[in-house]
Backbone of each chain as ProteinMPNN parsed JSONL, in Angstrom:
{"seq_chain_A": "XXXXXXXXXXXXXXXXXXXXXXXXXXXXXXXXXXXXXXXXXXXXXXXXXXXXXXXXXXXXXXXXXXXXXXXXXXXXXXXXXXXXXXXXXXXXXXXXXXXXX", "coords_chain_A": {"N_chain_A": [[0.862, -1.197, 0.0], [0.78, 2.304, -1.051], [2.248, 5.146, 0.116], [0.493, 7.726, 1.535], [0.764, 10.378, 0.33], [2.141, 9.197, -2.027], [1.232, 9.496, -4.966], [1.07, 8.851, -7.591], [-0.356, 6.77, -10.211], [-2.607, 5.417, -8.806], [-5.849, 4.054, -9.151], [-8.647, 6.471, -10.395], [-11.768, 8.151, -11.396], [-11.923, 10.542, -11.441], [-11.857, 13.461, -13.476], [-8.956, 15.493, -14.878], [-8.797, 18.46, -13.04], [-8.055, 21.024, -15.433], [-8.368, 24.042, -14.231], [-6.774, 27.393, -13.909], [-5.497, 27.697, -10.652], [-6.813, 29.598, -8.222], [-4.842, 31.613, -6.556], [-4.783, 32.757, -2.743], [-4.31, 35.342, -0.154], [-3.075, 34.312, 1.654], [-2.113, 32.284, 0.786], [0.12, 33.225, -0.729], [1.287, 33.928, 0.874], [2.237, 32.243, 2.647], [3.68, 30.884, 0.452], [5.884, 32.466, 0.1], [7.02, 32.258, 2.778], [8.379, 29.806, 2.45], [10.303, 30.649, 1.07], [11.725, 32.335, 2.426], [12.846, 31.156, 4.298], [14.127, 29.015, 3.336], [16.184, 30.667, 1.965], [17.963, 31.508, 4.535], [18.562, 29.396, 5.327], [17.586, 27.395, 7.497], [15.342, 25.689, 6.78], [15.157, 22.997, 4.131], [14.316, 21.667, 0.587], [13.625, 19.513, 1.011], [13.282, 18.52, 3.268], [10.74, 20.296, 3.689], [8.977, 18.546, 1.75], [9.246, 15.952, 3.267], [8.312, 16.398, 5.365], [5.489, 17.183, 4.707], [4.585, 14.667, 3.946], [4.969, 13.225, 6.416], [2.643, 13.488, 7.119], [-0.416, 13.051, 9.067], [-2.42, 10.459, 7.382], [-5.517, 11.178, 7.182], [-5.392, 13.826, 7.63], [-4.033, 14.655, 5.687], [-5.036, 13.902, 3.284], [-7.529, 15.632, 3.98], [-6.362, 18.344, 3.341], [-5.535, 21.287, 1.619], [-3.165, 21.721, -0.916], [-1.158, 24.663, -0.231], [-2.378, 24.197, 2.663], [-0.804, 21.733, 3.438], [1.608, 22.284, 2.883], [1.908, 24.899, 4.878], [1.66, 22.876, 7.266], [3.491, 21.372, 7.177], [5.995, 23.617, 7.601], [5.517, 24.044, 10.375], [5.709, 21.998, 11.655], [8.735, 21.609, 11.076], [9.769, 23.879, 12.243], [9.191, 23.31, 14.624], [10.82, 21.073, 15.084], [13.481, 22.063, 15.013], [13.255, 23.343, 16.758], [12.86, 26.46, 16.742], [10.524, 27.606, 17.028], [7.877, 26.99, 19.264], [5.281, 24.592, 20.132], [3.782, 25.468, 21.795], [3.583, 28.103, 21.881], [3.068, 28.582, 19.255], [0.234, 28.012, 19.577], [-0.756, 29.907, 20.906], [-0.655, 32.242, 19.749], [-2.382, 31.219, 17.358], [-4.766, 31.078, 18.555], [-4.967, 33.436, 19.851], [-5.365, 34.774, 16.973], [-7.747, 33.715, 16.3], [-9.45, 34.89, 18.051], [-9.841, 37.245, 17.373], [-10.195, 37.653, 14.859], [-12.964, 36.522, 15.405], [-13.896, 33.845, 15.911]], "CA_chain_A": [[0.0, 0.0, 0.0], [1.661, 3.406, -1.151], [2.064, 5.946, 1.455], [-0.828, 8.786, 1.007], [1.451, 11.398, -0.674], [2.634, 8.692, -3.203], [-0.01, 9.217, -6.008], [1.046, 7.817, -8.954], [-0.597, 5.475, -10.588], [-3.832, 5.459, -8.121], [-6.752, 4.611, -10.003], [-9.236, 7.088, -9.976], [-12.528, 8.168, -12.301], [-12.289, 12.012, -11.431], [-11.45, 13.883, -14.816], [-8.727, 15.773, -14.533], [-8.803, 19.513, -13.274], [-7.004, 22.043, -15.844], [-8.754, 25.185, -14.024], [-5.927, 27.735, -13.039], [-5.791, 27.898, -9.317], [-6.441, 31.355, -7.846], [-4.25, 32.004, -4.767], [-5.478, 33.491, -1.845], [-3.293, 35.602, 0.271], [-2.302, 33.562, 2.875], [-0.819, 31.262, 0.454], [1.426, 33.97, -1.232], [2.624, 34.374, 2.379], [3.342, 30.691, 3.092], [4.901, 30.193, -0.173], [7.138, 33.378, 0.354], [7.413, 32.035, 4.151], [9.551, 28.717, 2.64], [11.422, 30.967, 0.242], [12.741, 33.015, 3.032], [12.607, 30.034, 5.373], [15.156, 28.183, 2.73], [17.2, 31.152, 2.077], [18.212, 31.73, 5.507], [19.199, 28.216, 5.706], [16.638, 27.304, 8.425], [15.108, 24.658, 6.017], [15.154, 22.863, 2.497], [12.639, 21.257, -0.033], [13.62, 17.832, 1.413], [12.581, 18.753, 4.728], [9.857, 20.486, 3.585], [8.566, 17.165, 1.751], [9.35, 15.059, 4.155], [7.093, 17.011, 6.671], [4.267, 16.904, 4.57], [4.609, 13.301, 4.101], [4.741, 12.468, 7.786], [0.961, 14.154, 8.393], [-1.393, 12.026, 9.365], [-3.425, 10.477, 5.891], [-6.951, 11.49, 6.831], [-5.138, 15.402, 7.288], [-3.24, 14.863, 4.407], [-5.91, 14.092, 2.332], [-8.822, 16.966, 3.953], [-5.393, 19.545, 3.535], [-4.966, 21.693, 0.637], [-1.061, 22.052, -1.198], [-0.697, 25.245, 0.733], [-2.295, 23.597, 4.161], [0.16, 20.932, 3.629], [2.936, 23.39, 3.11], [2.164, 25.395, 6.428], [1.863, 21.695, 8.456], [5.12, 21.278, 7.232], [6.259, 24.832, 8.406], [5.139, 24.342, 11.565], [6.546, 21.116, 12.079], [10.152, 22.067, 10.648], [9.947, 24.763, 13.135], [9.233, 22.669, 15.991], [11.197, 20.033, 15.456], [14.693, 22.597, 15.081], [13.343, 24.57, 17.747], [12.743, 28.129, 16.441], [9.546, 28.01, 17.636], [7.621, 25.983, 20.222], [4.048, 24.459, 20.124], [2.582, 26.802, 22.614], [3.746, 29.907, 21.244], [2.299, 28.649, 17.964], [-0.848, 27.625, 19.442], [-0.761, 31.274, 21.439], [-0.832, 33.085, 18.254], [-3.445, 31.237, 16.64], [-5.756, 31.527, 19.745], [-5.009, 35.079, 19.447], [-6.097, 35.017, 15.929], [-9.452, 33.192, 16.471], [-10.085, 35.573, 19.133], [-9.289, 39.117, 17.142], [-11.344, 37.387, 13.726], [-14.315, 36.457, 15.931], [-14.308, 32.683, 15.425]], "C_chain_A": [[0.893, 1.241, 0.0], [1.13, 4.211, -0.169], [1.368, 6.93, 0.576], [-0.034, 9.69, 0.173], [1.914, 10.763, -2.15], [1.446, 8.105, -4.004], [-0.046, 8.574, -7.129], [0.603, 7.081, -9.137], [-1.971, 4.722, -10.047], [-4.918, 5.307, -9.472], [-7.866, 5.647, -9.699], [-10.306, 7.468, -11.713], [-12.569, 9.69, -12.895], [-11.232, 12.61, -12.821], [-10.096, 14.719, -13.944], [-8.66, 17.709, -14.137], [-7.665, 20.374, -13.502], [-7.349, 23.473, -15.478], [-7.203, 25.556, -13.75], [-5.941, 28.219, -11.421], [-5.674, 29.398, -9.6], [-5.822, 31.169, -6.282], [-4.728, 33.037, -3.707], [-4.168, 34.331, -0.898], [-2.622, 35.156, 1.44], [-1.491, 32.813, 2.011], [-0.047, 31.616, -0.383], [2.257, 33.868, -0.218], [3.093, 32.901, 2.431], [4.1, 30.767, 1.807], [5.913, 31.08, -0.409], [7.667, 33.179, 1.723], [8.829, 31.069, 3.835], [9.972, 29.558, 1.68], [12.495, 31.286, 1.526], [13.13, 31.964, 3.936], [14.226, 29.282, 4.903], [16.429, 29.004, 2.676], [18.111, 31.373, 3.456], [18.939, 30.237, 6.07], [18.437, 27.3, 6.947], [15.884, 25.76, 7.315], [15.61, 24.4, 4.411], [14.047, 22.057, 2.349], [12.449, 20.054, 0.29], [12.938, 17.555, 2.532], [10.862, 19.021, 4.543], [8.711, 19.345, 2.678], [8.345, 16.143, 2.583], [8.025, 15.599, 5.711], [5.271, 16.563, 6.225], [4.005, 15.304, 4.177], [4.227, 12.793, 5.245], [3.624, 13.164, 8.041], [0.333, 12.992, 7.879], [-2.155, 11.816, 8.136], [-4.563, 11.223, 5.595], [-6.507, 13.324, 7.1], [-4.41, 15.937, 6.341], [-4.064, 15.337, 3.054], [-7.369, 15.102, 2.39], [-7.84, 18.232, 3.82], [-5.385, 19.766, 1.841], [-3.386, 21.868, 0.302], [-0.509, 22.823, -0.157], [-1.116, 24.9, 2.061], [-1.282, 22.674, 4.482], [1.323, 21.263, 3.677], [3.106, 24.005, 4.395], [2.018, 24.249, 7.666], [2.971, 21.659, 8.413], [6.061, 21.817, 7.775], [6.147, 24.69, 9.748], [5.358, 23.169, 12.213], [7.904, 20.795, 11.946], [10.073, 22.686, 12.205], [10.004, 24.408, 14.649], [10.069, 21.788, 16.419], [12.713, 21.268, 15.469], [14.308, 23.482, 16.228], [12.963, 25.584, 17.746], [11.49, 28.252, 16.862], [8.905, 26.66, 18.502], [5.981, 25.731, 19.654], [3.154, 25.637, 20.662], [2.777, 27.923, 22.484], [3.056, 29.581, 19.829], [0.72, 28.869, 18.248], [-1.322, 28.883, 20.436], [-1.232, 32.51, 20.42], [-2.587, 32.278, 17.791], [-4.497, 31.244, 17.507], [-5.735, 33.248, 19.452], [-5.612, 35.988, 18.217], [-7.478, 35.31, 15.718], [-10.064, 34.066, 16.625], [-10.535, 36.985, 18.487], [-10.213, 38.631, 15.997], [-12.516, 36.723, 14.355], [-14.834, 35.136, 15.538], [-14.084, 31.824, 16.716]], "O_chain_A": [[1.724, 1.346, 0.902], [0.007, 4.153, 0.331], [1.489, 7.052, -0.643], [-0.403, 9.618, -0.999], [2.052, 11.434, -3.172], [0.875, 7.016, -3.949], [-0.953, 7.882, -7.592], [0.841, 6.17, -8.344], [-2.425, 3.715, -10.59], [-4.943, 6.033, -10.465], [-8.06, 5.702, -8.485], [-9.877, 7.205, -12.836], [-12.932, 10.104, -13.996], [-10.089, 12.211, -13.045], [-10.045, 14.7, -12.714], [-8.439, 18.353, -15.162], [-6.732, 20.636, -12.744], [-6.809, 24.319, -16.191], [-6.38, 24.687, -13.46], [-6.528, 29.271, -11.17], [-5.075, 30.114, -10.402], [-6.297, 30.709, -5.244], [-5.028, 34.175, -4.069], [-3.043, 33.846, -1.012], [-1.696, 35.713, 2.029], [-0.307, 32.619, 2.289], [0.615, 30.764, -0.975], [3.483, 33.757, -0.213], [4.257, 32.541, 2.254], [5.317, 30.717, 1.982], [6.872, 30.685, -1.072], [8.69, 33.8, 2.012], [9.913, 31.191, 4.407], [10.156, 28.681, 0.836], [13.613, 30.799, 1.694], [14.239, 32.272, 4.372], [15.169, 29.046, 5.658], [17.509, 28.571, 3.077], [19.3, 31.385, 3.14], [19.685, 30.113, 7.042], [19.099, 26.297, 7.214], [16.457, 24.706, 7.594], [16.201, 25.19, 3.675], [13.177, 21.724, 3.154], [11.418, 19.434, 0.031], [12.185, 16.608, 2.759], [9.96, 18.324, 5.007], [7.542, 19.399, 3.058], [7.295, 15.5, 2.594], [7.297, 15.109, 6.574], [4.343, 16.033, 6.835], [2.819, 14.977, 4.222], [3.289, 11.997, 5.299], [3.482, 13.536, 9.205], [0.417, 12.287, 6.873], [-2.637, 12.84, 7.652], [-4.844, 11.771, 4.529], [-7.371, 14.12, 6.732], [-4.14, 17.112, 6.094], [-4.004, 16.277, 2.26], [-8.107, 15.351, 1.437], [-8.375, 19.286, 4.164], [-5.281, 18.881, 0.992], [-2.536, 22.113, 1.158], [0.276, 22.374, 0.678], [-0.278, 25.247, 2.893], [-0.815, 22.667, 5.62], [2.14, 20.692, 4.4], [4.13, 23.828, 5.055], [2.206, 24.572, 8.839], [3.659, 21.864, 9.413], [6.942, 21.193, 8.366], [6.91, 25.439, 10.359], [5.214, 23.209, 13.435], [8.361, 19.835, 12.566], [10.3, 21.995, 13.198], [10.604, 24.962, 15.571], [10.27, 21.528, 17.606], [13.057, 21.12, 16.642], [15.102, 24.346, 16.602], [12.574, 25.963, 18.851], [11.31, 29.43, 17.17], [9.372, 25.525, 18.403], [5.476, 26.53, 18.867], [2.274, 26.368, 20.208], [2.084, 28.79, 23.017], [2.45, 30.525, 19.322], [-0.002, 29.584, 17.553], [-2.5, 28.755, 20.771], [-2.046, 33.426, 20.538], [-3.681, 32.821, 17.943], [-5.49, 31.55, 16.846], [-6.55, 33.962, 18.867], [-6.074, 37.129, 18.197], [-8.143, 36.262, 15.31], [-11.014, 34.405, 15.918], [-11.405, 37.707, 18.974], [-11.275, 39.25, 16.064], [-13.211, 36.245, 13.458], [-15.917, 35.034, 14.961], [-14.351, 30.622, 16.711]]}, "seq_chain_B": "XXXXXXXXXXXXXXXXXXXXXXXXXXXXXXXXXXXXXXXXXXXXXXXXXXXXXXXXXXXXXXXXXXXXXXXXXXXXXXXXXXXXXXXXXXXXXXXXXX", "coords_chain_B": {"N_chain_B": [[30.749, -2.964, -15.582], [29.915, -1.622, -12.712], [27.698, -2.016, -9.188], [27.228, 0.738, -9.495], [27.351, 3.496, -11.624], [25.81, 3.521, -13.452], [24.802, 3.829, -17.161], [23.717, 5.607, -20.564], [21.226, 3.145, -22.127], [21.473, 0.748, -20.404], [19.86, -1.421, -19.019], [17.826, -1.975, -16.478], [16.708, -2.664, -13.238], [14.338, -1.406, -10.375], [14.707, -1.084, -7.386], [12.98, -2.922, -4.772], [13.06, -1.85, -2.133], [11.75, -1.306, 1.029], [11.129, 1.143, 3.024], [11.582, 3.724, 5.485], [12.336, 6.035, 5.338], [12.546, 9.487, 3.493], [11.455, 9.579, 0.252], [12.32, 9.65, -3.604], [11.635, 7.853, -4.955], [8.539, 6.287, -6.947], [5.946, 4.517, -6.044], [4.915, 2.757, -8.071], [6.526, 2.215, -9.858], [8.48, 0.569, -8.075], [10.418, -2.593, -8.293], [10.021, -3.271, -10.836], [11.428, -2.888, -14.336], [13.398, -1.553, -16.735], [15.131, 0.532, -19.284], [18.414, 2.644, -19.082], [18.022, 5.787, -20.273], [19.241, 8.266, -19.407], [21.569, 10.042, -17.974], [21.505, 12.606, -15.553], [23.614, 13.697, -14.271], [25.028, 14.733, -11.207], [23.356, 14.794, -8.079], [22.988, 16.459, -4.727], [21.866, 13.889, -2.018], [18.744, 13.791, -1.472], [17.742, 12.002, 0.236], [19.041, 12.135, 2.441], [19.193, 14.621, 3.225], [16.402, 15.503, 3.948], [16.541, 14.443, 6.225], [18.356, 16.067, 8.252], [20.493, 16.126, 6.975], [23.63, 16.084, 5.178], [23.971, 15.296, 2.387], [25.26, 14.054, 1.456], [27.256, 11.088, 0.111], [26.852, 12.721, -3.188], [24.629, 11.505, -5.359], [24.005, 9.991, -8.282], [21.391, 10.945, -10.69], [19.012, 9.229, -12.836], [17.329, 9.017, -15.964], [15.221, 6.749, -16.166], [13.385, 4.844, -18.82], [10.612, 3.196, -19.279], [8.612, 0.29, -20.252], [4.921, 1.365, -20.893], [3.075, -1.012, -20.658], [4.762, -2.231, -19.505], [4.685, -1.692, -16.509], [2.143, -1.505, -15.983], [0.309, -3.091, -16.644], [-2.255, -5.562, -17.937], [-4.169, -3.804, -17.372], [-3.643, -0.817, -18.989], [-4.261, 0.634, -21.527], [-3.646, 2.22, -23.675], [-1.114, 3.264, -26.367], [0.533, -0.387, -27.738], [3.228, 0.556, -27.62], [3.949, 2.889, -26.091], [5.788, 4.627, -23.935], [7.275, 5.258, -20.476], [8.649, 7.679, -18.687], [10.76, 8.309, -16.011], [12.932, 9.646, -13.581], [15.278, 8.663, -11.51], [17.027, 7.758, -8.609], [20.571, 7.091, -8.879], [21.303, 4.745, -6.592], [18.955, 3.427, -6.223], [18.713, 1.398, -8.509], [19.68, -1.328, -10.122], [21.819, -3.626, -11.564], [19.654, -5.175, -14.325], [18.896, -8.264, -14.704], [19.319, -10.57, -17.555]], "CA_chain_B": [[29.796, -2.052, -14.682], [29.16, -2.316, -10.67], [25.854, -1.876, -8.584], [26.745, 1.915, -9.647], [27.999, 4.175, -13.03], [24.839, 3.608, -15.156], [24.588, 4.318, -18.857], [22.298, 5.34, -21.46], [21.198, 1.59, -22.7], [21.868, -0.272, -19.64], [18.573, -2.356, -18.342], [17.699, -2.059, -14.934], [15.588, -2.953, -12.237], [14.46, -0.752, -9.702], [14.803, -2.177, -5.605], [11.621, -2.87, -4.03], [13.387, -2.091, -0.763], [10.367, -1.077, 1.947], [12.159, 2.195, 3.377], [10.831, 4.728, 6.586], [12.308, 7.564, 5.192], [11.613, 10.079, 2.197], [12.75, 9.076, -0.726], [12.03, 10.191, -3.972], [11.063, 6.699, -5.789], [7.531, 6.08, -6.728], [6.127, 3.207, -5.612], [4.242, 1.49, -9.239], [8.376, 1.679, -10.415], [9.449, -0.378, -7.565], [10.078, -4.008, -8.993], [9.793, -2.718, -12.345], [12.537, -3.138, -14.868], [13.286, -0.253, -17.861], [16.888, 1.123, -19.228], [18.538, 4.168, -18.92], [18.055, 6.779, -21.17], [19.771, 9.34, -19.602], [22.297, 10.225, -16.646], [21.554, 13.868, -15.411], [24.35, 14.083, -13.367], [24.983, 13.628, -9.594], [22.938, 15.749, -7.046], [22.886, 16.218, -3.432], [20.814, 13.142, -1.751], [17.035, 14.222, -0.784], [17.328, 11.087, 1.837], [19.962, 12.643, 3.602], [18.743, 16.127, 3.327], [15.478, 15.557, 4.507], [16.695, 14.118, 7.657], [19.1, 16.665, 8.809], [22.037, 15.089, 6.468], [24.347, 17.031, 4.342], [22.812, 15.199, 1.157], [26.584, 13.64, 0.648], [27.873, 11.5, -1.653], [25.842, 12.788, -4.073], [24.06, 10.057, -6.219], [23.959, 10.27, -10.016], [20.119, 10.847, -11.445], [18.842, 8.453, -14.136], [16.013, 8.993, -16.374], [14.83, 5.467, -17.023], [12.532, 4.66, -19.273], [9.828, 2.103, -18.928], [7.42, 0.858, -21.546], [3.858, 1.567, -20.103], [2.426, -2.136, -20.597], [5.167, -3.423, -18.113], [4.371, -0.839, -15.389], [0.916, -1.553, -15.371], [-0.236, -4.534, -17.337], [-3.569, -5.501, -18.692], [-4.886, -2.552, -16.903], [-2.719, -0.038, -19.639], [-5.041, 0.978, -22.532], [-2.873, 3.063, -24.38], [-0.583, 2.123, -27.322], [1.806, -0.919, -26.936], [4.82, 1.129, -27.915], [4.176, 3.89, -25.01], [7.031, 4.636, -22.565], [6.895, 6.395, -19.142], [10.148, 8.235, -18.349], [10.859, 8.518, -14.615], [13.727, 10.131, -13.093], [15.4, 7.77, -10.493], [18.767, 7.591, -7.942], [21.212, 5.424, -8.947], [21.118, 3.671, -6.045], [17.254, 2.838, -6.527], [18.365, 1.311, -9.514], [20.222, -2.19, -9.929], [21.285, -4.562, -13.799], [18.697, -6.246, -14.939], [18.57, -9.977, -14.657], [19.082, -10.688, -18.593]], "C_chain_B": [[29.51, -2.725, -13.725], [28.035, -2.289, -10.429], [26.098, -0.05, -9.214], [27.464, 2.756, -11.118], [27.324, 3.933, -14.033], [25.035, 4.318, -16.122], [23.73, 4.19, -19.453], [22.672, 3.909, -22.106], [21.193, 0.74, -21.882], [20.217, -0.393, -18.903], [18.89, -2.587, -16.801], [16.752, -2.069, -14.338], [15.219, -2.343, -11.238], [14.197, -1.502, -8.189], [13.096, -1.491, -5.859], [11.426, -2.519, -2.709], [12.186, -1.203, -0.052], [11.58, -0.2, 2.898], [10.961, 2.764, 4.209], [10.942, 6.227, 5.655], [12.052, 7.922, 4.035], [13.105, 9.804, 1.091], [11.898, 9.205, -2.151], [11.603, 8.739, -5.004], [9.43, 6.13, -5.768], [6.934, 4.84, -6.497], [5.678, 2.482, -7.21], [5.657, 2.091, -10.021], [8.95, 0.692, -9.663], [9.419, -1.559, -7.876], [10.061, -4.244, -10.271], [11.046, -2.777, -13.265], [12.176, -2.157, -15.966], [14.645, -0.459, -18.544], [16.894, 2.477, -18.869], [18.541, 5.1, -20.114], [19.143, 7.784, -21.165], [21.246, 9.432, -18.978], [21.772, 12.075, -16.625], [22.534, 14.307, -14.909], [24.197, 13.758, -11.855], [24.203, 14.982, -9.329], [23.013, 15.298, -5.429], [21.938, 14.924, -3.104], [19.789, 13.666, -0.893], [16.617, 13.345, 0.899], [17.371, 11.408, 2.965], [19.339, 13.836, 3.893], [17.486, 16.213, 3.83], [15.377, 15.197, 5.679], [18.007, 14.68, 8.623], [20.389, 16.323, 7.982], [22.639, 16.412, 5.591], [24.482, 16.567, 2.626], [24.429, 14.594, 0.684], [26.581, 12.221, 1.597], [26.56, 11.917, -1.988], [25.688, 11.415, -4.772], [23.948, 10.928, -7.325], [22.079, 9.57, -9.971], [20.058, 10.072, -12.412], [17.403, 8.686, -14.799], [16.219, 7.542, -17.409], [13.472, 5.434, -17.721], [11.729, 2.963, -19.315], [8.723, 1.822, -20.237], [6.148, 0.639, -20.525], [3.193, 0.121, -19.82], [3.46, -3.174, -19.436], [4.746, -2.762, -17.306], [2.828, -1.458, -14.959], [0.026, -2.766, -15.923], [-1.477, -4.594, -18.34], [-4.395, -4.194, -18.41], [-4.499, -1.171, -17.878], [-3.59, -0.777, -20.914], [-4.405, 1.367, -23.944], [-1.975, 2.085, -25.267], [0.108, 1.392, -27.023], [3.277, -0.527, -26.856], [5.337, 2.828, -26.775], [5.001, 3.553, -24.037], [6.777, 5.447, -21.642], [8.316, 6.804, -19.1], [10.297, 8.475, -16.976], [12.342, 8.605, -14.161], [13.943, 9.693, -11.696], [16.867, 8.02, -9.984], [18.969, 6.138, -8.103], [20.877, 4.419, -8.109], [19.843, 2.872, -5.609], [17.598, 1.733, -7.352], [19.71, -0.609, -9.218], [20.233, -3.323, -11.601], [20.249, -4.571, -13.439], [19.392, -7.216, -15.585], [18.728, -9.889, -16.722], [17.94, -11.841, -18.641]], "O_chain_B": [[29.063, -3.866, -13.614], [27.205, -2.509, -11.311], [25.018, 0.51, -9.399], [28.4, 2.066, -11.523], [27.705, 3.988, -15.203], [25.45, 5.47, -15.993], [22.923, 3.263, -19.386], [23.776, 3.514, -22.482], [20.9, -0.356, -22.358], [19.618, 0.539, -18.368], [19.805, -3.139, -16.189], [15.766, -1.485, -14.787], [16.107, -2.728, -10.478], [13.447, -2.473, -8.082], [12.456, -0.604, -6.425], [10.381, -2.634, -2.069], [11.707, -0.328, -0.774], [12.614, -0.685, 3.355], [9.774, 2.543, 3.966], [10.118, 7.101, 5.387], [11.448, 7.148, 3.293], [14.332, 9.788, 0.998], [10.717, 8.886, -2.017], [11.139, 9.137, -6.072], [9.02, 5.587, -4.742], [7.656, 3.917, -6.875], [6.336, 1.464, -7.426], [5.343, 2.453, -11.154], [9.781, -0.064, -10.167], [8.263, -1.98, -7.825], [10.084, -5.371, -10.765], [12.002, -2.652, -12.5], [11.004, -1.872, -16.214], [15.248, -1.522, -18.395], [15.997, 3.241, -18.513], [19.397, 4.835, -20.958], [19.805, 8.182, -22.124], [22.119, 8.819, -19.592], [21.713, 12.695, -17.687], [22.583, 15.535, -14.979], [23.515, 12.865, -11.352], [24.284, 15.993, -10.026], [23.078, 14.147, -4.996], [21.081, 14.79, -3.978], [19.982, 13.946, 0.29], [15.939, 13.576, 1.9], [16.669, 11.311, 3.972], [18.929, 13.96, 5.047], [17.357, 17.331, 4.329], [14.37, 15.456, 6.338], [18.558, 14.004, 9.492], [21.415, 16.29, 8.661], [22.083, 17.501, 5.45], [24.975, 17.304, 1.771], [24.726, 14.729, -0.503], [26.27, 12.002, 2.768], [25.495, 11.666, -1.423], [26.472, 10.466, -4.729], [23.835, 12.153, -7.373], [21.611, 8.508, -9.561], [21.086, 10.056, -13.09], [16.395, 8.523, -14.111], [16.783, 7.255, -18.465], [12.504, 5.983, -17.195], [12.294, 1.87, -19.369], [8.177, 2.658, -20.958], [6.24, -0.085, -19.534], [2.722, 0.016, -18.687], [3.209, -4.219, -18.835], [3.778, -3.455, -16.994], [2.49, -1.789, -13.822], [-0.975, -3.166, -15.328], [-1.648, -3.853, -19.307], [-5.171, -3.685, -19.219], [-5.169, -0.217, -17.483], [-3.68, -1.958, -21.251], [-4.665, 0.875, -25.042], [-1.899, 0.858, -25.208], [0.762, 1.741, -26.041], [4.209, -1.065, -26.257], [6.364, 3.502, -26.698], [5.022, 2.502, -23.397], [6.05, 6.411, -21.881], [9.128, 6.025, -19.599], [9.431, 9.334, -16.805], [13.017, 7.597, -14.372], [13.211, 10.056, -10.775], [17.767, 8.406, -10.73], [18.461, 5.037, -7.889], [20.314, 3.39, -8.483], [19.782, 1.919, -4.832], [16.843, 0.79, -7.116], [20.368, -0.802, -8.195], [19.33, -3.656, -12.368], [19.813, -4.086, -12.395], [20.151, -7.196, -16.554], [18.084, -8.948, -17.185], [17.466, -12.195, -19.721]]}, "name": "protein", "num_of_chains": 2, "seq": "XXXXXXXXXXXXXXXXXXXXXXXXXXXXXXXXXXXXXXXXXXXXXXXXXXXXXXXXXXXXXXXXXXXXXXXXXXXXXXXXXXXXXXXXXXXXXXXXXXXXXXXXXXXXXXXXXXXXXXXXXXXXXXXXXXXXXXXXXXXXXXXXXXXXXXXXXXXXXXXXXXXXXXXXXXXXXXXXXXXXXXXXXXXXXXXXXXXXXXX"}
C-alpha cells in the first residue's frame, strides 16, 4: 500500500482539473514564508517534503497544497526549535479571538 | 559495470526495498525493470537532506525509461509502444537480470 502522498498510478474516475488555481493571500505568504525560510538556511525542499509526508493520511488528504505546506512549516519549526508548540498555538488563539471565530 | 555508473542503454531494475524515510522513488516503479536513457548528473541526496544530512555523496540521477504495458499490465489501454520516463537515484536502480 503506497504511502498517502505517493499518487502515482492510483486509479481514480475524477477527470482531470485544468482550471488555473487562484491564490489566496495567505498562500502567497506561506509560499514566500519557505522561500525566506530556505534562504536563511533554516530549512530545504527535502525537509519540507518530508514534513508533509509524515501528516497524518486522513489530514493529508482533507489539507490543501498550501495547508500541507504550512503543516510542514510548523513542524520544521518545531522540530529545530525556532519556535515551540505553545507559542504557535498562542498566536493562533489570538487570531481566532481578534477574527471572531 | 558495478551496482553503480549507469549508462544510457543499460537495463535495470528498480529495488523494491520497503524504506521509513523520504525518498524520492515512486512506488508502481518499484520491482519494475526499464533502461537508462539518460544520466543527469549527480545531485545532493534528498534522503539525507530531509533528515538533517548534508545530502553527501551525491548520487547520479537516471532517467529510465519504462514501456507503459510493463508498469501496469492488462490494466494499460494506451498504445503498446508507449514509454513512461521517470527520473530515479542510482542507487534505486540495480542490472537487470538478462
Amino acid at each position: 500500500m503506497p504511502a498517502v502522498h505517493d499518487r502515482g498510478g492510483l486509479p481514480t474516475d475524477q477527470p482531470i482539473d485544468r482550471s488555473d488555481h487562484q491564490w489566496e493571500d495567505w498562500e502567497h505568504v506561506t509560499n514566500a514564508l519557505v522561500g525566506v525560510l530556505r534562504r536563511r538556511d533554516l530549512i530545504n525542499v527535502d525537509e519540507l517534503r518530508r514534513g508533509i509526508e509524515a501528516m497524518a493520511p486522513d489530514e493529508y488528504e482533507s489539507s490543501s497544497y498550501y495547508e500541507r505546506w504550512s503543516a510542514s512549516i510548523e513542524t520544521l519549526l518545531v522540530e529545530k526549535g525556532v519556535l515551540t508548540e505553545a507559542e504557535i498555538d498562542a498566536v493562533a488563539a489570538k487570531l481566532d479571538s481578534e477574527w471572531g471565530r | 559495470m558495478g551496482a553503480l555508473g549507469f549508462r544510457a542503454g543499460d537495463p535495470v531494475t528498480v529495488r523494491a526495498t520497503e524504506v521509513d524515510h523520504h525518498h524520492r522513488t515512486p512506488w508502481f516503479v518499484k520491482g519494475k525493470s526499464g533502461k537508462v536513457r539518460r544520466v543527469h548528473g549527480a545531485f545532493f541526496n534528498p534522503e539525507s537532506r530531509a533528515h538533517g544530512g548534508d545530502g553527501l555523496p551525491k548520487r547520479r540521477l537516471c532517467q529510465v525509461e519504462f514501456q507503459q504495458r510493463d508498469i501496469w499490465g492488462a490494466r494499460y489501454r494506451g498504445n503498446s509502444d508507449d514509454v513512461l520516463l521517470v527520473d530515479l537515484f542510482e542507487h534505486w536502480l540495480e542490472p537487470a537480470k538478462p
